[in-house]
Structure formats: structure tokens, C-alpha cells
C-alpha positions in Angstrom: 0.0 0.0 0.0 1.1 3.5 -1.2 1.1 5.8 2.0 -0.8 9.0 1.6 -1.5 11.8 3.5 -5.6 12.4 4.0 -6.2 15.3 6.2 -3.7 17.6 8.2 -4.1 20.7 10.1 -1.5 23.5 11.4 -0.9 23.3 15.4 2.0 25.7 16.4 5.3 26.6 15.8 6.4 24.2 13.0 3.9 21.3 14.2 1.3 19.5 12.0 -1.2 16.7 12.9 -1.3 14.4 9.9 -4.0 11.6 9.2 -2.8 8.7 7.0 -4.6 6.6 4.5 -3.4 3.3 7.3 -5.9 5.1 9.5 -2.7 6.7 11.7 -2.9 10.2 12.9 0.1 11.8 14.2 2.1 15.0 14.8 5.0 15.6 12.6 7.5 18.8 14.5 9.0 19.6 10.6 11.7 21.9 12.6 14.7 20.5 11.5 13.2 19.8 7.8 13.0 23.7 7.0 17.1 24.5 6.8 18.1 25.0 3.8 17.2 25.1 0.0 13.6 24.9 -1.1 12.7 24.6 2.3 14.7 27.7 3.8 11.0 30.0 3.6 9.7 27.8 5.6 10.8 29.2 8.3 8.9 32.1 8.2 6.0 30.2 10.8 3.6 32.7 9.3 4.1 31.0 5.1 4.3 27.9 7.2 0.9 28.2 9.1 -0.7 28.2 5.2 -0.1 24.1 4.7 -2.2 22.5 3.0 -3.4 18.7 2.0 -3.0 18.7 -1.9 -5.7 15.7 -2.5 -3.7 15.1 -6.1 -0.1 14.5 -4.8 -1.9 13.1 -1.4 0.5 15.0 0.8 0.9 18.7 2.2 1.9 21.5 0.5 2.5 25.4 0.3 1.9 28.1 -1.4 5.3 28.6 -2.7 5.3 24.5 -4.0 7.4 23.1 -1.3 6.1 19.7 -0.2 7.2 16.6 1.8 6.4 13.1 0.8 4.3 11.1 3.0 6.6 8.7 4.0 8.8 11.1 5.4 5.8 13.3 7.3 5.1 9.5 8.6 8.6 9.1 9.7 8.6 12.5 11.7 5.7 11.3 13.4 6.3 8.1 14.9 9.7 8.3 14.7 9.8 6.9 18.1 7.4 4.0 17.4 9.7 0.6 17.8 7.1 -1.0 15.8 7.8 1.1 12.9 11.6 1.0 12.9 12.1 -1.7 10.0 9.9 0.0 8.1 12.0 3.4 8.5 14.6 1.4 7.6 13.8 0.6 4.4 12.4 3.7 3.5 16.7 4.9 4.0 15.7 7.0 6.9 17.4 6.7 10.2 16.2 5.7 13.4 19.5 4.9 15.4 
């Protein structure tokens, strides 16, 4: 199964609670995504309040393009999860 994202709403700072098409929800603290390159604007909490779910690319987006893919947004929240650590794994992102 392809992992999407199906609803997510704005909380604070650079925190978003994100519903999954596995029936997950979870809060993904983007923080330490938004250094750098494409994602350097983001910064500014006030362009990053404006996420949105783009239905088409199932995921969240901004006004200026930027997105994430879900798998990552599903990394950042559950990060922690033991259960979900060979599954990070694969995906190349690290857990240890």
C-alpha cells in the first residue's frame, strides 16, 4: 500500500497533525526539515501556518510548492514508534 496523506491541520510553531490513509494520525515537529534550500521559507512560521493537504499529490503543500512526501511526514511522526523502525529502515531514513 502507497502511503498517503488524507487530512492535516496546522498546530504551532512548525507542528502538524497528519491523518494517514493506514488510518494513523500523528504530529510531525518539521523543525529541523526547513534548513536549507527549497525549504529555507519555511521558516517564516507565518508561510508555514498556510499548509495545505493537496488531495492530487496526497501529501501537504505550500503556497510557494514546497512539499514533503508522506513517508517522510510519517517518519517524523512516529519516529519513536519501535514497531515502525524496520519499516524506516527501508524507506533509508534513520532511526538509530
Amino acid at each position: 500500500m502507497f502511503l498517503h496523506v488524507t487530512k492535516a491541520k496546522y498546530l504551532k510553531d512548525f507542528e502538524i497533525e497528519i491523518c494517514f490513509n493506514n488510518g494513523l494520525k500523528g504530529v510531525a515537529d518539521l523543525s529541523e526539515a526547513v534548513r536549507g534550500g527549497v525549504f529555507e521559507p519555511l521558516k517564516d512560521k507565518a508561510l508555514f501556518a498556510e499548509v495545505r493537504l493537496d488531495p492530487e499529490l496526497a501529501t501537504i503543500v505550500w503556497p510557494n510548492g514546497v512539499d514533503f512526501a508522506p513517508e517522510y511526514l510519517f517518519f517524523q511522526a512516529f519516529k519513536d514508534a519501535a514497531e515502525w523502525q524496520e519499516q524506516f529502515r527501508q524507506w533509508g531514513y534513520a532511526c538509530d
